[in-house]
C-alpha positions, 0 to 999 in steps of 0.5 A: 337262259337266265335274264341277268347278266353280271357286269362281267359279261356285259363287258365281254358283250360290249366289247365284242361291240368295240365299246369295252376299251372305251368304259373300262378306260374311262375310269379317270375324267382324263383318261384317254377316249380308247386305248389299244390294248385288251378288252374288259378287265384284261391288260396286256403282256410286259416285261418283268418289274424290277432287276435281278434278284438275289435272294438269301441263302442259309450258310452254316446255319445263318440266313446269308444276303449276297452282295449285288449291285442295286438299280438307281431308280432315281436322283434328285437334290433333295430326297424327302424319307416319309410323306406324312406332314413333316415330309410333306412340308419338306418337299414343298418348302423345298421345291418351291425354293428352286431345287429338285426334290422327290418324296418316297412314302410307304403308304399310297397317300401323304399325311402319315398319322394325321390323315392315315392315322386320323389324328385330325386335330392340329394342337398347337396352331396359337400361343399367347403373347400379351396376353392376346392370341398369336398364330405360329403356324404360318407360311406352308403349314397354314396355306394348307388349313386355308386351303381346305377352308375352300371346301365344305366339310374339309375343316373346322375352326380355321377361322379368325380368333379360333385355334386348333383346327380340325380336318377331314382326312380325304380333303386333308389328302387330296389338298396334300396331293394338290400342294406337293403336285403344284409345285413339281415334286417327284413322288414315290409311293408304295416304297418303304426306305429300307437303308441309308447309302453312306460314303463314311459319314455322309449320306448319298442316299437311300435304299428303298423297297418295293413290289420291284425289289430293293432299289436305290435313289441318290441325294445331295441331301436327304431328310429323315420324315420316317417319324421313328427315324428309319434313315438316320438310325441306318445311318448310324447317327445317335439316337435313343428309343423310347417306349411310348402309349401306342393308340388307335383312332376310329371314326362314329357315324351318325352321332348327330342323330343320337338322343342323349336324354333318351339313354340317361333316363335309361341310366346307360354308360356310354363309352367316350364319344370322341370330339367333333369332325368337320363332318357333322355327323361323324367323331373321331375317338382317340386312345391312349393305349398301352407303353410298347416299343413302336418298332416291336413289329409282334406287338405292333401286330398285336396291339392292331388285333387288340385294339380294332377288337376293343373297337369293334365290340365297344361300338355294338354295346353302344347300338344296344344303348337307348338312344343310341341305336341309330349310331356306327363305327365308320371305320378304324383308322389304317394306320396305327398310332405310334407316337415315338420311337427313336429320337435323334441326338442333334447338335442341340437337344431343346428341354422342355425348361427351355420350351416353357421358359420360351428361350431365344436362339440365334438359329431360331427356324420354328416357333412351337405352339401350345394345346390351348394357346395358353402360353408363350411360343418357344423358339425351336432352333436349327440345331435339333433337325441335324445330326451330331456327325453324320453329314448331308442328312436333316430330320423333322417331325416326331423324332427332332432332338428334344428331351423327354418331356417336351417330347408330347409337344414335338410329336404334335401335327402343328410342330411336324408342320412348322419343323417339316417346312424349317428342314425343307428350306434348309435342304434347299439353302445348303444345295443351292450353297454347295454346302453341307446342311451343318454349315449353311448360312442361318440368316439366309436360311431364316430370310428363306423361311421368311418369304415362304411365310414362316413365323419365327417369332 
């Protein structure tokens, strides 16, 4: 008999023994001491996940979807659409007002493409005034960077007199968890919103897929943080889409341990090394990448192929360069980066003039920043987050109302951050009002914004 034993077979033995529960159940440091159920990796028999289903069928040549009645999952008074920054700030602006409010993300963590996509530097975080440096990212969005500063190797440059942080993408999602966990939010990942529930103009709430088949949950307002504008796009709001440059992070290792002298007198050409981690070891490259329609679901497939390959054969030319031997591709990151699709057509549309000419507005709700804190703040009104005419639906992040051109500033982690937290509070004021979310009260929603800490100029 062969003296080795698979952990398999160990499981099998110990729990023969009544030890199997006991190891495999305490995966978790709160998980229970045993449960009854199954030895070893096995579970127990359970009735079906999900409703009914009705499948589609081909009528006269054409894929046909019967009509059915969808199971509501779930209602709450907020229902936040994509829990990247931008949703996340929402849900716990929101909470922390004092109403009800659940968050449904496709992927299984927050963050979206600051941690999924590993955009991990927040531009935008100062502006200058007098001449001196002035913080705009305040209130949720700079509890978040202070709270990773609690922790080593989750952050860097978020300290006095610094500007445009860098994070690390796990602390990034565990903080996320902590913040959206704290304040009593009601998360639902792995779900993908598929559709908007109208009645005429007004939204009552989503549509939404899963492993368990197409559910619903009902809203009293709904905030569309898809980033390409999934919900308001379902809900026939106005919008254009644009084409735009479509990248892909990844992540070096071991780039503290590199010999750059060794590799000059070689006369090697290195590929772009990227920029600093909180991680000393590891750099995070970015590319631009080329012009493509972000919801072109073949070329996203082929932009993802196409651009790990770069990736990957990139990084072995490197290991090939003296001095750089030692050097690794950690990973790519899981998300691709879409930058902007759709954009909403609001009640108002801010320009980049207005931006640069940092022009006031009565319903300020967020102040923009700048890359390198080299000019003014520009007020961002509450006007760009609602639609023209669809009603009980707010949005935030990537996909606001702004013109072309200020569309690289929108799109940035800080002003997801700062408009994200504007919508949150917003959803909130306009429950709590009995109100639809065009019609709130702007100095209540301002005060509001105030007490969470927001900046608004």
């Amino acid at each position: 008999m062969d003296g080795h034993m698979n952990r398999r077979e160990l499981i099998r033995l110990l729990s023969v023994a009544g030890l199997g529960t006991l190891i495999a159940s305490s995966v978790r440091a709160d998980a229970p001491a045993a449960v009854a159920d199954s030895p070893g990796f096995m579970g127990r028999l359970i009735d079906p996940t999900g409703g009914p289903r009705a499948p589609a069928g081909i009528v006269g040549g054409k894929v046909i979807q019967p009509e059915r009645q969808l199971p509501i999952m779930h209602q709450t008074d907020v229902l936040v659409v994509g829990g990247g920054t931008a949703g996340v700030m929402a849900a716990v602006a929101a909470k922390r007002a004092g109403v009800n409010v659940a968050i449904v993300e496709r992927y299984g963590y927050f963050g979206g493409l600051w941690t999924g996509g590993m955009v991990l530097l927040v531009i935008g975080t100062h502006v200058k005034e007098n001449g001196e440096k002035k913080k705009v990212v305040c209130g949720l969005g700079d509890e978040l960077l202070e709270r990773l500063t609690k922790y080593d190797g989750a952050i860097i440059n978020q300290k006095p007199g610094a500007h445009n942080p860098t994070v690390d993408p796990e602390a990034t999602k565990f903080m996320m968890d902590e913040m959206v966990r704290e304040a009593g939010v009601n998360v639902f990942f792995h779900c993908w919103g598929a559709d908007a529930v109208m009645d005429s103009k007004t939204i009552r709430g989503i549509v939404f897929e899963s492993k368990a088949g197409r559910q619903a949950i009902l809203a009293k307002v709904v905030i569309d943080t898809t980033g390409d504008g999934d919900i308001f796009a379902a809900a026939g709001a106005e919008y254009e889409q644009r084409t735009y440059a479509i990248g892909t992070v990844h992540r070096l290792g071991n780039m503290d341990r590199t010999d750059k002298e060794k590799a000059k007198e070689a006369g090697a050409k290195l590929p772009p090394l990227g920029a600093a981690t909180p991680l000393p070891s590891v750099r995070w490259v970015n590319t631009r990448g080329p012009k493509a329609n972000g919801l072109d679901i073949a070329e996203l497939s082929r932009l993802e192929m196409e651009h790990r390959r770069n990736i990957w054969n990139q990084a072995q030319q490197m290991r090939k360069t003296p001095g750089y031997e030692g050097a690794f591709l950690v990973d790519t990151a899981p998300q691709l980066g879409v930058r902007i699709t759709r954009v909403l057509q609001g009640v108002y549309k801010l320009t980049y003039k207005e931006s640069r000419e940092a022009k006031k507005f009565p319903d300020t709700v967020a102040v923009g920043g700048a890359e390198g804190a080299q000019h003014a703040g520009w007020p961002i009104p509450y006007g760009v987050l609602v639609p023209k005419e669809i009603d009980n639906l707010l949005t935030a992040g990537r996909c606001i109302s702004a013109d072309e051109k200020l569309l690289d500033d929108t799109r940035l982690i800080a002003a997801c951050m700062t408009t994200g937290h504007a919508a949150g509070a917003a959803a909130a004021v306009a429950v709590q009002s009995n109100c639809r979310p065009r019609d709130i009260e702007i100095p209540r929603l301002q005060k509001l914004l105030k007490e969470q800490g927001a900046y608004l100029g």
